[in-house]
N, C-alpha and C positions, 0 to 999 in steps of 0.2 A: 250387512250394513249396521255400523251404529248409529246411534241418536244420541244429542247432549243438548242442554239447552243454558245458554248466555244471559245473564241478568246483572242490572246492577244491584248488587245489594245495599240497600238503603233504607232506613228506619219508615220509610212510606209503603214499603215493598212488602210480600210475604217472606217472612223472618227466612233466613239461611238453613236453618236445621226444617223446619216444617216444609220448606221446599224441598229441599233434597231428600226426608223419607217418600214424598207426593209424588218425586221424580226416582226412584228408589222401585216406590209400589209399581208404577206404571210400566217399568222395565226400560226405562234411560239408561243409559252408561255413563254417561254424566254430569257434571253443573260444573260452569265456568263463571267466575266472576271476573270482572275487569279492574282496573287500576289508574285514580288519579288522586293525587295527596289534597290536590286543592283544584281550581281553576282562576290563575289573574282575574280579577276585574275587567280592567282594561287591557287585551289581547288584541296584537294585527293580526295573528292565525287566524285563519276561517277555520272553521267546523268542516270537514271533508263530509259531512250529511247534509251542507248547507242548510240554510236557514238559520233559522235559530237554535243554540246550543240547549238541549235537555237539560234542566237540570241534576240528574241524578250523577251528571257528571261534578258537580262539584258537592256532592250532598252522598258520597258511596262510602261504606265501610271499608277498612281494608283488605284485601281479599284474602287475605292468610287468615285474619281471625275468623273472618266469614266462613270460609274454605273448613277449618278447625272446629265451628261448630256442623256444619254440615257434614263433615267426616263423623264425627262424634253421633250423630244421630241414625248413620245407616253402614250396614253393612259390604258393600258393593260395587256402591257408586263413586265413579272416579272423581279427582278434584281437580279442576284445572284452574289455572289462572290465563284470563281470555281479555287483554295481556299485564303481563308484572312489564313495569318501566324499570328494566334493570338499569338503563342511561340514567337515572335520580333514584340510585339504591347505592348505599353502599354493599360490594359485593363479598366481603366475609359475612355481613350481618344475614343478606339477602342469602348465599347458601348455608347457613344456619337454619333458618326459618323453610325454606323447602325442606332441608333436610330431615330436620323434624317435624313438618306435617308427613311427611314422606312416611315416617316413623312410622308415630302414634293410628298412622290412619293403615297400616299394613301396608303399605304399596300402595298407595292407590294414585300417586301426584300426579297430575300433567301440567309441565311447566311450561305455559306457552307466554314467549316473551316477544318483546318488540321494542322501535326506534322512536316510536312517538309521533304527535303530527303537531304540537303545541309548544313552540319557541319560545314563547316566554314562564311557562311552567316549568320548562328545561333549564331557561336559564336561573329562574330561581334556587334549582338545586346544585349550582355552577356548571350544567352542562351546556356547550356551545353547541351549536344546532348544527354547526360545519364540519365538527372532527364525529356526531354523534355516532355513527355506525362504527367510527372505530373503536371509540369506546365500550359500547354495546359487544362488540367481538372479543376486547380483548377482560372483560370484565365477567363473560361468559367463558372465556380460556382460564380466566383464575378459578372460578366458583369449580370449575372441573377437576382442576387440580385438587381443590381442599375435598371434595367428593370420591375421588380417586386415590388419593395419595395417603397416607401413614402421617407422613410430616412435608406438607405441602409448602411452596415457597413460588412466589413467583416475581416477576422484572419484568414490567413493561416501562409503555410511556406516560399510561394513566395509572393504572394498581400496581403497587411494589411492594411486598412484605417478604423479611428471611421467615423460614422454618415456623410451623405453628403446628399447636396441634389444639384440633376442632374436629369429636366426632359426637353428635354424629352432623 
């Protein structure tokens, strides 16, 4: 069995790299941080934890740079993102950005994504909350291609680009 453990990373928190050697030392497999750009103000979405919203949700670093220092401080330990909002990412920039923590850290990424639970944070980044999983799928079908492919291209109904070339 592995062990990992989930934080927000947040200027109030234990820094990102001092966690991850702590979790390093102790014999974790890994540190996930999670992903919110921002939080509306005024939101109809509930908090699926009910009650009232933590704020570390709208007070988090991003988790690639977090991710980036905490690679950078340990040998080992994997990096996950626990979850990247690929539905409010651009998806050439966003497989860039794994692919270079992916990089620089030897291997070590786990990209763990998802749909979101926060309709108007969505739609601030123009995502509609009714087509979101398709987007999500098909936004995760490009980042694959540019990951896979030499000179990637893809056609959907949301991401369209001819031939690029992006490695890593």
């Amino acid at each position: 069995m592995h062990y990992g453990v989930v934080m927000f990373a947040t200027e109030y928190a234990m820094a990102p790299d001092e966690l991850a050697r702590a979790l390093e030392e102790r014999g974790f497999e890994s540190v996930w941080f999670p992903e919110h750009t921002h939080i509306p103000a005024s939101r109809r979405s509930p908090w699926p934890g009910g009650g009232d919203l933590p704020r570390e949700y709208w007070s988090s670093y991003d988790p690639f740079v977090a991710l980036m220092a905490a690679g950078a401080a340990t040998k080992r330990l994997k990096l996950g993102t626990g979850i990247c909002l690929v539905i409010e990412r651009d998806p050439i920039t966003t497989a860039k950005e794994v692919a270079t923590l992916d990089r620089l850290s030897g291997g070590r990424v786990l990209f763990g994504i998802g749909g979101g639970w926060n309709a108007e944070e969505m739609e601030h980044h123009g995502t509609a909350w009714k087509s979101r999983w398709r987007l999500l799928r098909e936004r995760v079908l490009a980042m694959k291609e540019i990951w896979t492919k030499k000179e990637p291209e893809f056609h959907g109904d949301f991401v369209n680009f001819d031939k690029i070339w992006a490695d890593p």
